[in-house]
C-alpha positions as CSV (number, residue, x, y, z in Angstrom):
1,X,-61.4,13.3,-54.4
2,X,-64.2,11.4,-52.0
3,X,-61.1,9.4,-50.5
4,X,-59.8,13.1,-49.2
5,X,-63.2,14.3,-48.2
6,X,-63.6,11.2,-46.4
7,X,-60.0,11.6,-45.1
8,X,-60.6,15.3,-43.9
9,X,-63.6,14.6,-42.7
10,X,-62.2,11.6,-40.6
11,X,-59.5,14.0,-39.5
12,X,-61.3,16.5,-38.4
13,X,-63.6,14.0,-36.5
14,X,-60.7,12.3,-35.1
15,X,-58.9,15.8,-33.9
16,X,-62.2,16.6,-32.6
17,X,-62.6,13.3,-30.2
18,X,-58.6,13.9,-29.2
19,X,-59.5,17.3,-28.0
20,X,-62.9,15.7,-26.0
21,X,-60.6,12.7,-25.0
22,X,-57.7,15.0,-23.9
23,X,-60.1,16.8,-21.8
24,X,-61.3,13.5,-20.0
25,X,-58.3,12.8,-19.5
26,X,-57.2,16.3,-17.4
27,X,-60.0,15.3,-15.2
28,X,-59.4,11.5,-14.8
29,X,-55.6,13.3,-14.0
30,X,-56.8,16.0,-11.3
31,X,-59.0,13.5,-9.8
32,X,-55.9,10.9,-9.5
33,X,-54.1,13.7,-8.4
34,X,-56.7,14.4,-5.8
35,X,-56.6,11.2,-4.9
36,X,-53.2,10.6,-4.4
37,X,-53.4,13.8,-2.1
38,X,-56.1,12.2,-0.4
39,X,-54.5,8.8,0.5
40,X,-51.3,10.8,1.4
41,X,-53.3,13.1,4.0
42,X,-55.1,9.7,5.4
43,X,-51.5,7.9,5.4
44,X,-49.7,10.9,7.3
45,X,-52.8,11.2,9.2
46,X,-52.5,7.8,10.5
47,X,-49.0,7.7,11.0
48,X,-47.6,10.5,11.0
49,X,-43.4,9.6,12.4
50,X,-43.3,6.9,10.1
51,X,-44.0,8.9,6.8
52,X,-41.9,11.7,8.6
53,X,-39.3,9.6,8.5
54,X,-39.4,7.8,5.1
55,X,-39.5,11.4,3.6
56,X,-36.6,12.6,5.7
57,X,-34.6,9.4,4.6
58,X,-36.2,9.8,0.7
59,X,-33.9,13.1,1.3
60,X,-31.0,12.5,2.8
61,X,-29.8,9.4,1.4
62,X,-29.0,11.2,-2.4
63,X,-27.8,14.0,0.0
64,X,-25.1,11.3,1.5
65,X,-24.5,9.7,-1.4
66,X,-24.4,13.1,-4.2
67,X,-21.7,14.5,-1.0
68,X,-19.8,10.7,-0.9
69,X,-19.4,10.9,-4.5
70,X,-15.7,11.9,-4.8
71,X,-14.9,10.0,-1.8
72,X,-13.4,6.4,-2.2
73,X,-15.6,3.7,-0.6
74,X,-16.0,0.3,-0.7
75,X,-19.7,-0.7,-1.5
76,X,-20.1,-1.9,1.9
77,X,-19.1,1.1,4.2
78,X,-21.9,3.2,1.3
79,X,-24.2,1.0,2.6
80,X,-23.6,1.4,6.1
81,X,-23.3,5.0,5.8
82,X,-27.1,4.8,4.2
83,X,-28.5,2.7,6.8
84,X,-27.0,4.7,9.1
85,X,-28.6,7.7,7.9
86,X,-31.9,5.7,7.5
87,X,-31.4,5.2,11.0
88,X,-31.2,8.9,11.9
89,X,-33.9,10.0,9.7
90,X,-35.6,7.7,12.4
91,X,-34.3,9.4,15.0
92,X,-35.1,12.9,13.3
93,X,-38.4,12.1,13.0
94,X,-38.7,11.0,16.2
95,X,-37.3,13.8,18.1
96,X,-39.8,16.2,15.8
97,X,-42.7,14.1,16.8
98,X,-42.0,15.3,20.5
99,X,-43.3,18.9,19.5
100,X,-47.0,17.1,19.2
101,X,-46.8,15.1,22.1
């Protein structure tokens, strides 16, 4: 009978410190989160065209590809239709960085 005393006891003390550790660990999450946001801002902030761009291509390349999908290429012309998407991503971002000149 002690053994499951003991037992409930150390469950109970052990649910206890997953409920106290669970919360830590929301706020060791937000404040990631926060600073994730934080070096994001500071990295748009210092170059803003470049991260333009990387996001543009981060959604248009599974755009090209996803709409190439029933088309028969070869793995090199899928390649050069990505760089050259890459490449006007580049151009997109460029073109949109006018408006803040």
């Amino acid at each position: 009978m002690s053994s499951e005393t003991g037992g409930t006891v150390h469950g109970a003390t052990a649910a206890g410190e997953g409920r106290a550790a669970s919360g830590t660990e929301e706020q060791v999450l937000a404040g990631r989160q926060a600073g994730l946001l934080a070096r994001v801002q500071a990295a748009y902030d210092a170059h803003p065209r470049l991260l333009t761009w990387a996001v543009l291509a981060v959604g248009m390349v599974p755009i090209l590809l996803w709409a190439s999908r029933d088309v028969s290429l070869l793995l090199h012309q899928r390649l050069v239709l990505v760089a050259a998407t890459i490449g006007l991503a580049g151009l997109c971002a460029w073109i949109i960085g006018w408006e803040g000149d």
